[in-house]
N, C-alpha and C positions, 0 to 999 in steps of 0.2 A: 504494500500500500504506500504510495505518494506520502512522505514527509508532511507533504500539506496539512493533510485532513486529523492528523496527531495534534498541532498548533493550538494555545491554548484561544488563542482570539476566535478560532472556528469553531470550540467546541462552546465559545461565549455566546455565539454569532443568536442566538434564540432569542436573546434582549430585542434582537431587533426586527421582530417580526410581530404582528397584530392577529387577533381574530377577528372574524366578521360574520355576516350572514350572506346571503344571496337572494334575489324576488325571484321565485317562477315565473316562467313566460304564462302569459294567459293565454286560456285557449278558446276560441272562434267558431261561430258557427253551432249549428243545431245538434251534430252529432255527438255519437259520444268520444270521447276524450281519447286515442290510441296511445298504449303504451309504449313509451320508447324503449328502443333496443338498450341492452345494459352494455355501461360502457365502463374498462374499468382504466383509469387514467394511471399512468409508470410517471413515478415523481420520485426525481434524485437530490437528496438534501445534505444536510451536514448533519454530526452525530450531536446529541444533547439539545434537539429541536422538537421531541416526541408532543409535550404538551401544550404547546404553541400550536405547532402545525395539527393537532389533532383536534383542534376545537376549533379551525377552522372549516376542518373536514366535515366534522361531523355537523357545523352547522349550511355548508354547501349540498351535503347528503340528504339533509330535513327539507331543503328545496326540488332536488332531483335526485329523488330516490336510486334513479336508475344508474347511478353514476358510484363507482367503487374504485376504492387507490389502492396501487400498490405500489409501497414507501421503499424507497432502498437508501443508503447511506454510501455516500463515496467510496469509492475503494480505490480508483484510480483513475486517473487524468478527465478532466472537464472534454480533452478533447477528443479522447476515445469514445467518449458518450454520445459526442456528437456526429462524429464518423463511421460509428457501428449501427448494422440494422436488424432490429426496429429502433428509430431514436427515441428517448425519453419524450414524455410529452408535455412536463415540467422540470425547472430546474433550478434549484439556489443558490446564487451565486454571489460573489464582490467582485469589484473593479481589480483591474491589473491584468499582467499578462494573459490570463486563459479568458475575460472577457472582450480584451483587445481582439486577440485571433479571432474568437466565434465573430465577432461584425466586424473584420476583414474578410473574416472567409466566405462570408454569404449563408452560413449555417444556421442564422436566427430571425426570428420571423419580426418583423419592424413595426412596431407598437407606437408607432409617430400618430395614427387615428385616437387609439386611446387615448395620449395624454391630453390630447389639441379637444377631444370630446370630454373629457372631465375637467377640463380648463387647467391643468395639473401643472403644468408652463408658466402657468398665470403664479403662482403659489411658490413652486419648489426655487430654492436659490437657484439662479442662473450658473454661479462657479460648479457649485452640485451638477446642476444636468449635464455638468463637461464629461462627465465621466461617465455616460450609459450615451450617448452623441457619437456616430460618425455622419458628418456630409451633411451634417443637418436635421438627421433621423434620428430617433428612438430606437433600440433596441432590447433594451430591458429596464425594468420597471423598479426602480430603487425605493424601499419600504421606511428607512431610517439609515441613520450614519451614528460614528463615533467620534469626538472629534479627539482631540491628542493635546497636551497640557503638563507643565512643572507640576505635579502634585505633591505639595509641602504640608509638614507634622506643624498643623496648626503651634499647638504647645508648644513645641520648640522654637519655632519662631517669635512667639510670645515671650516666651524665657530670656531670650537675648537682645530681645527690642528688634527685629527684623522687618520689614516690610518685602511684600513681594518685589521683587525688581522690574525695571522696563529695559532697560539699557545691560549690554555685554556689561560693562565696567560694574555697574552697580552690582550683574550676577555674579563676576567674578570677585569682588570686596565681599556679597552675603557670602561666597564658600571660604572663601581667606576669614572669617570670624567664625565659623562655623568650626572649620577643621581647627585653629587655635584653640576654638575650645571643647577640644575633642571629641567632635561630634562631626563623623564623615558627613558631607555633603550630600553624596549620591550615589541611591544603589539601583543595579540596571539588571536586567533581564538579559546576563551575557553569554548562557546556556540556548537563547532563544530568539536568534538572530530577526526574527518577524518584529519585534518591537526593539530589540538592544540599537537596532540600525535606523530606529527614528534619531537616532545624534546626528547621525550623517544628513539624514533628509535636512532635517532643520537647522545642522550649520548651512549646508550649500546653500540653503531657501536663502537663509537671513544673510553670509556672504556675497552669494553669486547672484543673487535672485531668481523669483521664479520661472521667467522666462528660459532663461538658461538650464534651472534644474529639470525642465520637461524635455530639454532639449538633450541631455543627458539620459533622461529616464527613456529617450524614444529611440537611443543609440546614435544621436545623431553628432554626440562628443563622446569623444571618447576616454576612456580613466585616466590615462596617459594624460590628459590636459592639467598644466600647474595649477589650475581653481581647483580643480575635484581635489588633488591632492593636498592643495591650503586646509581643506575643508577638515579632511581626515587626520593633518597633523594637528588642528585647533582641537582634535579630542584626542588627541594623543597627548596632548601636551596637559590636559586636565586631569589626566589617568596620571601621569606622572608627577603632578604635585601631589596626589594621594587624596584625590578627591572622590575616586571611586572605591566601596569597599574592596576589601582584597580578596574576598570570595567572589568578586562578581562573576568572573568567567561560567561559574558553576550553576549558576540563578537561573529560573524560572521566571518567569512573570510573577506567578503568585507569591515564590518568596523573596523576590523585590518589592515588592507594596507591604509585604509583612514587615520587612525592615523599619519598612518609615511606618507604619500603622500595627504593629505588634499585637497580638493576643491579650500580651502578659510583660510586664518589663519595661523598660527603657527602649524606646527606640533604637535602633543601630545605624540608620542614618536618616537624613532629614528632607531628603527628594526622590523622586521619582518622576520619569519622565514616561507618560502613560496615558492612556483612554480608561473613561468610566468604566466601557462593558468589561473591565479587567477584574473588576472591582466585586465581580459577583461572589467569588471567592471569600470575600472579605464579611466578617459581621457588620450589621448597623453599627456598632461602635465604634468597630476600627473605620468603616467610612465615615462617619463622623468628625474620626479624628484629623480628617486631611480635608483641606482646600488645593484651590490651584490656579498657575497664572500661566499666560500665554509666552509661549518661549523668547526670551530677550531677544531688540533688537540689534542687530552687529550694523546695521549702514542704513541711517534712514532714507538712502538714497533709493532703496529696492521698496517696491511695495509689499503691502503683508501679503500674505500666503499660508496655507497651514495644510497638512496632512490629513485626511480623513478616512477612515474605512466605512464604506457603504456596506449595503447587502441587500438584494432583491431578487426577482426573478426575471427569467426570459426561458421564451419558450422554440425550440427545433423548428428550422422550417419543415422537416419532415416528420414532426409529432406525428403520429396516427390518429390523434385526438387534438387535433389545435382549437378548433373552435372551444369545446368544455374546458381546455384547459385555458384560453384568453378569458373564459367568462368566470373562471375559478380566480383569475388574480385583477380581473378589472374593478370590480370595487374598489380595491384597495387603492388606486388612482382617485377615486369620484371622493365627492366632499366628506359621504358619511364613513366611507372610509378612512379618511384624514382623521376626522373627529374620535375615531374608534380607536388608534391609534395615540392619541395623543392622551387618550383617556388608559392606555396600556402604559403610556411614557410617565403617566402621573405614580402609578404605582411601583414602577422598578427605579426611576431615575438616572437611569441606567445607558440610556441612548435620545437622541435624538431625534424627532419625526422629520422626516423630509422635507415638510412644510410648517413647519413648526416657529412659532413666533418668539422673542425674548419679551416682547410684550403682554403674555401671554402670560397671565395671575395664575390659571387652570397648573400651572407646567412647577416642576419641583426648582427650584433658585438654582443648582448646577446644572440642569439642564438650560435654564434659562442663561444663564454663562457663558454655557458653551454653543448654542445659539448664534450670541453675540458674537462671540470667537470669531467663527464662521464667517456669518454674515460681512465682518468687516474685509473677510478675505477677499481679494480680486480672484486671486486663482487657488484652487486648492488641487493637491493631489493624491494619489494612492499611496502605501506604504512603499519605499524604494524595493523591499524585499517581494512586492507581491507583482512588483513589472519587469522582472527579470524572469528569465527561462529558469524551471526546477533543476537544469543543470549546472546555474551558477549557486545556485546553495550550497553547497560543500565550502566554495572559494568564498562566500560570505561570512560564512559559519567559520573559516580559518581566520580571515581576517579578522573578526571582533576580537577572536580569541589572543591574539596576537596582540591588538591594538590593548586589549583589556588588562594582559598578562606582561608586557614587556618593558613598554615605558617607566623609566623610575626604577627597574627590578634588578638593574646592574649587567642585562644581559644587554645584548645588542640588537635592536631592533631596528631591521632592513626593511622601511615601508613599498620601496621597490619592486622587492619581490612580490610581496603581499599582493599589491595590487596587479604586478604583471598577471596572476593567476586570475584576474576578469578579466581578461581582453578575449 
């Protein structure tokens, strides 16, 4: 099985999905009523989605009885699925490389009607819709995001008189006071290159800017270029002041956030650089005990930009069932969908509706935050890890470990090499 589908973010990925219902069609005419043929719909999801997606089912089923799924769970490449026959007739997905290909390839069926018929255009941030967009089209139909954020141990900050920072300098004075007073700065998910490589994303963003960093993520610079590599020594050179714990290489997601938000104890360090949906792991209390701020800017010359992980669906141009299966996800574009959603967003806090307002009283304050985040963004993009080919994981996976483990450790750390191994 694809490395992918192990990733804690996918097995989080259910935060970001809603239930609803569906109207039956009415039916016309004097006679009586013919029962449709049973049809039973092949839907490929991610794992840790059972309860979510099954209360959608089961209220789509109360509308068209005649209508039966059958659920499978990834086992291997998005693109296998789409290239073997019979193709799925649904499917759940996020932005990045295996969404790129399916609307390059012609493999997915163009849900440009939908959104323009539920006004969905009208509502979703414009930066958003870049990411389910080729040529102008629709392709898949994005349910909620996550956005990405410094999350800091309230207390701690408190403790030392800290305020969130805006500015490189101001971030790097909070860790220089931080670490003096022996409390690491930052602990990172260095086992779990999906999130430990949002460093990288967000120096290049805030260095090079976005334009640049899409132009990178599209292949069309290459690592070799001295910006990427500025990017990569600005967190080398933080690792090697000793602002990274020194177990990082070995972390998870979950116990990075346990660091800065603990069970039991003192904290072990005082950030995290991270999305909500990570957060499910964590009790009410330890989320409690963390706020969070949008990543420092290095050159106000660039515009903002931020990181986001969507998830939604899109459906095979060669479903065997496209029709029930475009009428099984189109609510969730129309208004009362939005609404059903944001009323899912109010009880996890957890994710972000696609349409989703900071204005919005209904919506929990982090979510409302992060909203704003967003919003402010010109461009936002994918995680860097999820627009690369699964065959540069290994070389990503060596690099953190390298960048994580070496600086500062007395051995000698060749970023040359490192990086030759992505080209």
């Amino acid at each position: 099985m694809s490395a992918l589908f192990d990733l804690p973010p996918l097995r989080s990925a259910a935060i970001l999905i809603v239930v609803t219902g569906f109207l039956a069609a009415c039916s016309f005419g004097g006679g009586p009523t013919p029962t449709p043929e049973p049809i039973t719909l092949r839907y490929v999801t991610f794992a840790g989605l059972d309860a979510a997606e099954q209360t959608l089912i089961e209220r789509f089923r109360a509308a068209n009885p005649h209508v039966s799924f059958a659920i499978e769970q990834y086992n291997r490449a998005p693109e296998e699925y789409l290239t073997t026959s019979p193709a799925p007739d649904l499917m759940l997905i996020t932005p990045g490389h295996f969404l790129d290909n399916a609307m390059a390839s012609g493999t997915l069926t163009d849900l440009t009607d939908l959104w323009t018929g539920a006004d969905a255009g009208q509502t979703v941030n414009p930066a958003l819709q870049t990411l389910s967009e080729r040529g102008g089209r629709q392709y898949y139909l994005p349910t909620g995001y996550n956005w990405n954020g410094v999350y800091y141990n309230k207390q701690i900050f408190e403790q030392f008189g800290l305020q969130p920072p805006r500015t490189w300098d101001e971030f790097l004075q909070l860790s220089e006071t931080l670490w003096l007073n022996g409390v690491t700065p930052f602990a990172i998910s260095g086992n779990d290159p999906f999130m430990g490589l949002l460093w990288f994303d967000y120096l290049n963003l805030r260095l090079n800017g976005p334009a640049f960093h899409e132009q990178f993520l599209a292949g069309d610079v290459s690592v070799d270029d001295p910006r990427i590599r500025l990017a990569f020594e600005l967190w080398a050179s933080l690792v090697e002041k000793g602002y990274f714990l020194p177990t990082s290489s070995t972390m998870g997601i979950d116990d990075a956030l346990a660091m800065a938000a603990p069970t039991a104890g003192a904290p072990q360090a005082a950030m995290v650089l991270s999305g909500p949906a990570f957060q499910g792991s964590l009790s009410p209390r330890q989320r409690s005990a963390l706020d969070f701020f949008a990543f420092p800017i290095l050159d106000f010359a660039q515009p903002p930009a931020e990181v986001v992980m969507a998830i939604g669906y899109m459906v095979p141009t060669q479903a065997p069932h496209r029709d029930t299966a475009l009428a099984f996800v189109e609510l969730l574009a129309s208004s009362e969908g939005r609404a059903l959603l944001e009323t899912d967003v109010t009880a996890s806090g957890l994710y972000a509706p696609m349409s989703g307002s900071p204005d919005d009283a209904s919506l929990p304050p982090n979510v409302r935050q992060g909203i704003e985040l967003v919003q402010r963004a010109e461009q936002v993009s994918a995680p860097y890890f999820m627009r690369v080919a699964p065959t540069k994981w290994p070389a990503l996976f060596t690099l953190q470990r390298h960048i994580l483990t070496e600086p500062g450790s007395g051995r000698d750390f060749d970023l040359d090499s490192v990086i030759a191994a992505l080209r």
